[in-house]
PLY file of the C-alpha trace (Angstrom):
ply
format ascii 1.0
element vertex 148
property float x
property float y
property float z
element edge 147
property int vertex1
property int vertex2
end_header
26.22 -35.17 61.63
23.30 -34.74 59.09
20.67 -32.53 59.94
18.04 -34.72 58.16
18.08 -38.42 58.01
18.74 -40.25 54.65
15.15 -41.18 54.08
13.64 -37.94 55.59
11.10 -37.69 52.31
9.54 -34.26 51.16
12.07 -32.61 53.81
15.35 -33.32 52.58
17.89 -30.36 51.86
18.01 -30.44 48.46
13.96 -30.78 47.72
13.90 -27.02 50.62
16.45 -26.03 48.18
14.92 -26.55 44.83
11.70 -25.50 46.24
13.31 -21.83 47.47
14.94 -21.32 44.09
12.06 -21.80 42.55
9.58 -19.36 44.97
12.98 -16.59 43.96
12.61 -17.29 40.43
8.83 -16.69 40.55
9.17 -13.53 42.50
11.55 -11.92 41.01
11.20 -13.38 37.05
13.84 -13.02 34.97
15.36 -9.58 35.29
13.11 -8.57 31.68
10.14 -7.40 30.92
7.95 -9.17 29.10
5.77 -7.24 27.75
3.65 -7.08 24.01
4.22 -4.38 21.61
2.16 -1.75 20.36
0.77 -3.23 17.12
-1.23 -0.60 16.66
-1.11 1.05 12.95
-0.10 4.70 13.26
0.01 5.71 9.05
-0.86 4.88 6.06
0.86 3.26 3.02
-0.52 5.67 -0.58
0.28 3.86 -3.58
1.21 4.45 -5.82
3.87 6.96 -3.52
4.40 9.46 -6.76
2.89 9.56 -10.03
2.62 11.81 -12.92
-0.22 12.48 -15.08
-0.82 15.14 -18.31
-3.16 17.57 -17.72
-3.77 17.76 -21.34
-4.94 14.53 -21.86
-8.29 12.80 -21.74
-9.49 10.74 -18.68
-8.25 8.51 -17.90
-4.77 10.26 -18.93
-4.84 12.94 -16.64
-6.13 10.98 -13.75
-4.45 9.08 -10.94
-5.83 6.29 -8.63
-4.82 6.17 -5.23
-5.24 3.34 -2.48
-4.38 3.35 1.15
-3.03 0.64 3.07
-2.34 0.07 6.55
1.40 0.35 7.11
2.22 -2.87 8.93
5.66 -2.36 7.70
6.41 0.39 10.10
5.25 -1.77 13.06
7.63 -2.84 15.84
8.97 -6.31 16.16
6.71 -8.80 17.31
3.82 -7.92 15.69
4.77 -10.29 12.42
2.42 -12.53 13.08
-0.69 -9.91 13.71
-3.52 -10.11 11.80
-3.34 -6.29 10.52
-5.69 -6.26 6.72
-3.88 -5.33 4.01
-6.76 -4.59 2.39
-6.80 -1.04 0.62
-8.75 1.12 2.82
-12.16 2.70 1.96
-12.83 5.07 4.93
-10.26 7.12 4.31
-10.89 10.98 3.51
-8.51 12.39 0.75
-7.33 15.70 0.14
-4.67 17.76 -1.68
-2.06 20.42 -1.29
-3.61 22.07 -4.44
-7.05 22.18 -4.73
-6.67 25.02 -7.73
-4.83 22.41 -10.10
-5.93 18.84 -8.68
-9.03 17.39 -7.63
-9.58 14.11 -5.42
-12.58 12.20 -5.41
-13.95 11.29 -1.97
-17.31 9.35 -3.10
-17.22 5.41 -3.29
-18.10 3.57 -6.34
-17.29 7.04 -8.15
-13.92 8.80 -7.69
-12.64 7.91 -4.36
-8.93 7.85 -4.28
-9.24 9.32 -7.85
-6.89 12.71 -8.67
-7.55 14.32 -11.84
-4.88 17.07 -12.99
-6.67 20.53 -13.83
-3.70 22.15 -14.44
0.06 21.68 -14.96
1.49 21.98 -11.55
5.02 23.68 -10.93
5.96 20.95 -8.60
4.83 17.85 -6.77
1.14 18.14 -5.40
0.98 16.05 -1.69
-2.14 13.58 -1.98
-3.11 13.00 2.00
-5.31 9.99 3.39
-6.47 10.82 7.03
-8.30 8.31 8.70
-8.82 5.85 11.90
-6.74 3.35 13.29
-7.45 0.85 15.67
-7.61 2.79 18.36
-9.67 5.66 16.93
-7.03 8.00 16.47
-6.75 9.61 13.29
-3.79 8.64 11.56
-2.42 9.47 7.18
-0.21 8.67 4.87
0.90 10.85 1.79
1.87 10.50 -1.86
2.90 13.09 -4.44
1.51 13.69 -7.93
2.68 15.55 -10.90
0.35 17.03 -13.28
2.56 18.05 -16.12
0 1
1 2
2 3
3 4
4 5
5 6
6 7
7 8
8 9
9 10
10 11
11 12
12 13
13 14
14 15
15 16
16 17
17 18
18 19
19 20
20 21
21 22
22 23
23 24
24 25
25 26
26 27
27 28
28 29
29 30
30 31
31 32
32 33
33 34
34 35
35 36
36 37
37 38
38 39
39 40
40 41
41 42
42 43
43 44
44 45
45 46
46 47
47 48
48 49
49 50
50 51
51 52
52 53
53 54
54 55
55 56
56 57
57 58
58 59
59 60
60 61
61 62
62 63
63 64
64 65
65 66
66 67
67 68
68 69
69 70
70 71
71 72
72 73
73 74
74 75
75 76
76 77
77 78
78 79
79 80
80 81
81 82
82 83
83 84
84 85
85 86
86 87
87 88
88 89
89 90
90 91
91 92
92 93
93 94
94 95
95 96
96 97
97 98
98 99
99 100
100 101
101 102
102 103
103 104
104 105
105 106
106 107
107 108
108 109
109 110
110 111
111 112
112 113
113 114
114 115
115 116
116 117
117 118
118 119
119 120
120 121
121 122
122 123
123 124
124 125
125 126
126 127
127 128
128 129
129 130
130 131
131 132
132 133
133 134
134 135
135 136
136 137
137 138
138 139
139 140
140 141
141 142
142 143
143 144
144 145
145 146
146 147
């Protein structure tokens, strides 16, 4: 005995089937979530990373230019194909760990990004970039100079 005839149209028992798989699918998805990462930048990229420069020696010997970058490489996967600029950044405020034997320009057009050794130093000096990602939270990055 069928419960439907043959020619029953929209009613037959395997279009109620197909449509109640479906209506489950849509509910409940596919067990995942789907959701986007977080391409938001959260440091900085200094290059060069370390240098060394002569304290002794005339500008431009005993100077060091440094340019931040965005680091889209420490970004999760997924966000490849983000348009993050990997263009150096120029709102970035520098500092150093050593004020006393290294200086770093903050002024566009003049010195920004530019360290100038003072003084031999008796290690590395950290070079820090602090400025604002995406979101308006302050993010850095950090290189290390010399000045022999």
């Amino acid at each position: 005995m069928k419960l439907f005839p043959a020619n029953s149209g929209w009613f037959s028992i395997p279009f109620i089937f197909l449509t109640t798989m479906a209506m489950l699918a849509a509910l409940t998805g596919c067990g995942g979530h789907s959701s986007t990462p977080d391409c938001t930048v959260n440091s900085f990229n200094i290059s060069p990373a370390t240098a060394t420069a002569d304290h002794l020696a005339a500008p431009p010997g005993n100077q060091v230019q440094f340019f931040g970058f965005d680091a889209i490489n420490t970004l999760p996967p997924g966000c490849s194909t983000v348009a993050v600029t990997q263009a150096a950044r120029i709102d970035l405020k520098w500092v150093v760990s050593d004020p006393v034997n290294v200086a770093i320009g903050n002024t566009q057009g003049v010195d920004y990004g530019l360290a100038t050794c003072n003084n031999a130093t008796a290690g590395a000096v950290t070079i820090t970039a602090t400025g604002p990602n995406a979101r308006n939270a302050t993010i850095a990055g950090t290189a290390t100079l010399t000045c022999k």
